[in-house]
N, C-alpha and C positions, 0 to 999 in steps of 0.2 A: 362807933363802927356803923357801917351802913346796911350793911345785909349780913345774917347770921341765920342760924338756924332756935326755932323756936322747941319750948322744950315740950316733949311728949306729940309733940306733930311732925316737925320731922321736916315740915314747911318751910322755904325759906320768907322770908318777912322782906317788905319793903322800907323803907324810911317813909317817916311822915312829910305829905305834901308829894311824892313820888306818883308816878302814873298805875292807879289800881290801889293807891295805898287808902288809908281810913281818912284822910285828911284832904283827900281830892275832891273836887268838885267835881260833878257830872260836867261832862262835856268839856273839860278842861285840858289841856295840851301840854307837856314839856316840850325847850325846843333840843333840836336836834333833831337824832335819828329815831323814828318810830320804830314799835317791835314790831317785827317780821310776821308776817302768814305762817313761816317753817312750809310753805307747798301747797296749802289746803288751798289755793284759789288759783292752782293752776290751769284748771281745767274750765274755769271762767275767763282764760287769757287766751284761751286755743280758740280760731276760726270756727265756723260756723260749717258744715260740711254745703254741698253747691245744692242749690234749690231744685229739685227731680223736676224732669219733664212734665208738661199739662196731663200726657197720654198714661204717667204713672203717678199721676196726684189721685187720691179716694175720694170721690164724689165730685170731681172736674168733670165739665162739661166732656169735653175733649178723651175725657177717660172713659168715659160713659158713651160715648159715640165709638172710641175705638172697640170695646170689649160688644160693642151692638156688631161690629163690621166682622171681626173676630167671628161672633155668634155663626153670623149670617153664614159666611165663608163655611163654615163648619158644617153648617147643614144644606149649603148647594147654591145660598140664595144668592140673590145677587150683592155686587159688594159695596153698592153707593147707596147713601139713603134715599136717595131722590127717587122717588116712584116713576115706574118703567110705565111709558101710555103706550096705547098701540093705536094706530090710524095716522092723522096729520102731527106733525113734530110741534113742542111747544111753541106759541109765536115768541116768549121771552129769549130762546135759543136761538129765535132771528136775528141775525144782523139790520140794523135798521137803513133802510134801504132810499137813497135820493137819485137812483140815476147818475151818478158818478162815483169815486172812490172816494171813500169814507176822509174828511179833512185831517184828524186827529190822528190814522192810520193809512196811509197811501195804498198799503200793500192788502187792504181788508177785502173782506169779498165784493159784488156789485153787485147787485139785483137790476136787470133790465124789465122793466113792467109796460103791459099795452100788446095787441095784437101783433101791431105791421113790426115792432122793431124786438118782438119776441120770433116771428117766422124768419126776420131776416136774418135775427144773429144765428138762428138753427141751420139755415142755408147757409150761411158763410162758415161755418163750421168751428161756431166759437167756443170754443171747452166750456161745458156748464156739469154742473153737477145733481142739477136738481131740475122738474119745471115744474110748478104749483097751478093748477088747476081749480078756479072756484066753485064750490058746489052749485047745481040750478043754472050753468052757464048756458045759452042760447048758442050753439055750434055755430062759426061761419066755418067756410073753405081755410081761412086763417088757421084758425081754433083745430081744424081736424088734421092740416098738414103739419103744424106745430106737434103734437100730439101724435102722429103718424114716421115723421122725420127725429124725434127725441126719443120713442120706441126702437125704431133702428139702430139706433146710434149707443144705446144701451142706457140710456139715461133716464133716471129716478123717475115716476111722473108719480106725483103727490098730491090730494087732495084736502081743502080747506073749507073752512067757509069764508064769507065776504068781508069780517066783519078781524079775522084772523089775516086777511091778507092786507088789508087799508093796514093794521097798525104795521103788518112786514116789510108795504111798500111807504108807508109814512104818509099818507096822504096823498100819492100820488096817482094818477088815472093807473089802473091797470088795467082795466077791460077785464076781468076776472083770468087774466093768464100773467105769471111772472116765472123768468127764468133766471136762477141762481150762477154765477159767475167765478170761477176761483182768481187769486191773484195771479197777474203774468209773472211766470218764473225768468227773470231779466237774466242776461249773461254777462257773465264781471266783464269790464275793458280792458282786462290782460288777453280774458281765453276771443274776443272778438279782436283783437289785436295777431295772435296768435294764430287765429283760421286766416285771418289777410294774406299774411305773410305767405302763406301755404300757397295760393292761387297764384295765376300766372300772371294776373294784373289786378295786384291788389287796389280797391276802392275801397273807402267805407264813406256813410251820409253821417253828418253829425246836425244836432239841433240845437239851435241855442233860442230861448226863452217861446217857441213855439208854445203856446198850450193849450190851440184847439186841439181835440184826441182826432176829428177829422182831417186835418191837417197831418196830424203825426200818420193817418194811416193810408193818406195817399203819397204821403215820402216811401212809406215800405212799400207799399206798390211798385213806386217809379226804380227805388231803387231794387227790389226784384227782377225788376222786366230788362234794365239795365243793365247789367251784369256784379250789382254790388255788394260785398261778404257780410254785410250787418249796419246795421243803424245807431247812435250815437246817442242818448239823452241824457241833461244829467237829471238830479235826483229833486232839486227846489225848482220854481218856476219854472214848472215843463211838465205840458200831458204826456198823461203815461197810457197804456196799452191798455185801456179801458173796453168796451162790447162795443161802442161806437168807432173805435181804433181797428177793431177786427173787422165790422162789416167793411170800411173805408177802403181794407185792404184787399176784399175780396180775394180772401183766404190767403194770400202770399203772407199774411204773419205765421202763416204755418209752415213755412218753408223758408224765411229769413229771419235771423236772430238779431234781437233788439236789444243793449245793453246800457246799462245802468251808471254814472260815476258820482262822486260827490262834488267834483270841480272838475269843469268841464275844461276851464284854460291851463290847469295840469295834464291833466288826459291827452290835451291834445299836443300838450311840450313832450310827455312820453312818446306818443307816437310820433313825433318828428326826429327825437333821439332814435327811432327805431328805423327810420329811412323813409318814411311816407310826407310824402310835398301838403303841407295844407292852404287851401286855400277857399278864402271866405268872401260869400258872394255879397254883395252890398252894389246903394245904385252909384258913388263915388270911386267907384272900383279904380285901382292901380292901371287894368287893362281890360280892355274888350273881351268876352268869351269868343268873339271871332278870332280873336288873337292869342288864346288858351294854347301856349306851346309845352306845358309841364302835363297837359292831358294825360299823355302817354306815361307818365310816372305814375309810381306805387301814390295815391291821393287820397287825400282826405276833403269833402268838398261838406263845406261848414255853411248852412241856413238860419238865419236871422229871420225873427219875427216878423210882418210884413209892416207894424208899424213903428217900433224900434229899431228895427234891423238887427245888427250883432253887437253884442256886450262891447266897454270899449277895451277891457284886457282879453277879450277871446278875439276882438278884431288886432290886437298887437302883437297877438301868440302868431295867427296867421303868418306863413310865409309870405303871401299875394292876397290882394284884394282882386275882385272881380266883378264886372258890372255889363248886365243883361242887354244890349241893344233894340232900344223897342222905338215905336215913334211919340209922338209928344201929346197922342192923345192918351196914352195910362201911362199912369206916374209910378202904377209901382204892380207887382206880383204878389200873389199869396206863397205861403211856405212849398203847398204842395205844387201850384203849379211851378216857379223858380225852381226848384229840385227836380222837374222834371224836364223842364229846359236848358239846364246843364247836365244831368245827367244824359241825356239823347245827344248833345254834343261833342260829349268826355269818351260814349263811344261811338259816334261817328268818326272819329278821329281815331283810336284804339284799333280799328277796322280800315282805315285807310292804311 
């Protein structure tokens, strides 16, 4: 018999050679089915509950910075740990500044530094937010109309020393005066599409691979004085509305809306499904601007670089090509002034 009961134990007994029996070896195996747990290791099969937050771990950084912030808050203080200075702003808080927008960020702010083109952008009335003033600076007429014109205007004037503004402006002259620039706030090419429409003769200027910002901001000029609802850019290979864009424009960027797209030869297939005639000026043009008879329609008049001219899918989007009449001593136009020799044409004619 295999299993029985033993007498005065009451035990049941195993066979010899059995698993646990007197005859087993350590660490020896029957095959088959092993004995069961009966449950006891069920709580070692159960998941692991989800790993708490850094802000509710004891002794985390993280936990220890919130329960400081907590503190603070509690008693009034302030709620960053970053120590509160008072006078000039840290220079690490500056954007680092080259004279043009930032490459890795288009839309970042722009530091204009130096006298003459710190007075001009205050005269031309280019949105700043700040002007930074070097301590010990020797006043010129510059220096105190800068100073004088960015008081009026309600803007920040802040003071530094020399050595805080070289690392703001990077290295670059600034004559101990720099004035802070916010980004242009561009208008999508639906809602510049949209104000066209609305006028009685709809124009708009569009740019293709333009990227002097002076260039771009004698197009808004011309197309200002013109009669035209907004300007065209797209967003890669193209100056953008930079402080040198503003002075260019001689404040008409304040008063014409400049818009932004990510492709320019879609934009401009959009607005020709919309009823505006495009037509891009090049010096192999389809026809003469003497012979410009779609003037009078809703138009889109598309500017090419002066030495690439226009892309060749933005020159196949075009309805018409167009080509400047000039004599055989200059071969070719810049953006700003092309733009403004069709544009003075587009309404002499509009006016006829």
């Amino acid at each position: 018999m295999t299993t029985g009961s033993s007498k005065g134990s009451g035990k049941p007994s195993v066979a010899k050679g059995g698993q646990g029996g007197r005859g087993a070896k350590p660490g020896s195996h029957r095959k088959g089915a092993a004995m069961g747990s009966g449950g006891q290791g069920k709580q070692q099969l159960e998941g692991k509950k989800p790993t708490p937050k850094a802000e509710l771990r004891k002794g985390h950084p993280k936990a220890r910075a919130a329960a400081a912030a907590a503190k603070r808050t509690a008693t009034g203080g302030p709620a960053k740990s970053t120590p509160v200075r008072s006078g000039a702003p840290s220079v690490r808080a500056m954007p680092k500044a080259s004279g043009r927008p930032q490459k890795a960020s288009p839309d970042a702010p722009e530091t204009v530094s130096g006298r003459n083109p710190v007075v001009e952008a205050l005269r031309a009335k280019v949105p700043a937010t700040a002007l930074y003033v070097a301590l010990g600076n020797d006043n010129d007429e510059r220096m105190t109309e800068s100073i004088s014109v960015a008081g009026k205007a309600g803007i920040p004037i802040l003071e530094m020393s020399r050595a805080q503004m070289d690392k703001m402006t990077g290295g670059i002259i600034h004559q101990g005066i720099a004035l802070q620039v916010p980004p242009y706030a561009y208008l999508h090419p639906d809602d510049l599409l949209a104000k066209a429409l609305e006028a009685d003769q709809p124009l708009i200027v569009a740019l293709d691979g333009v990227t002097d910002p002076r260039n771009l901001g004698a197009v808004v000029r011309s197309a200002a004085a013109f009669g035209a609802q907004g300007v065209l850019v797209p967003e890669r290979r193209s100056a953008g509305m930079t402080a040198a864009a503003w002075r260019t424009s001689a404040g008409a960027a304040a008063r014409l809306p400049v818009a932004r797209c990510t492709n320019l030869a879609r934009t401009l297939t959009a607005y020709k499904e919309a009823g505006l005639f495009t037509v891009g000026l090049a010096a192999d043009g389809d026809v003469s601007l003497d012979d410009l008879e779609v003037a009078t329609s809703p138009l889109v008049v598309v500017v090419g670089s002066e030495g690439d001219g226009l892309g060749r899918l933005v020159a196949q989007t075009c309805d018409l090509t167009v080509s400047i009449p000039m004599s055989g001593m200059t071969e070719s136009l810049n953006a700003g002034i092309a733009a403004a020799v069709t544009l003075a044409e587009v309404a002499r004619r509009r006016r006829a």
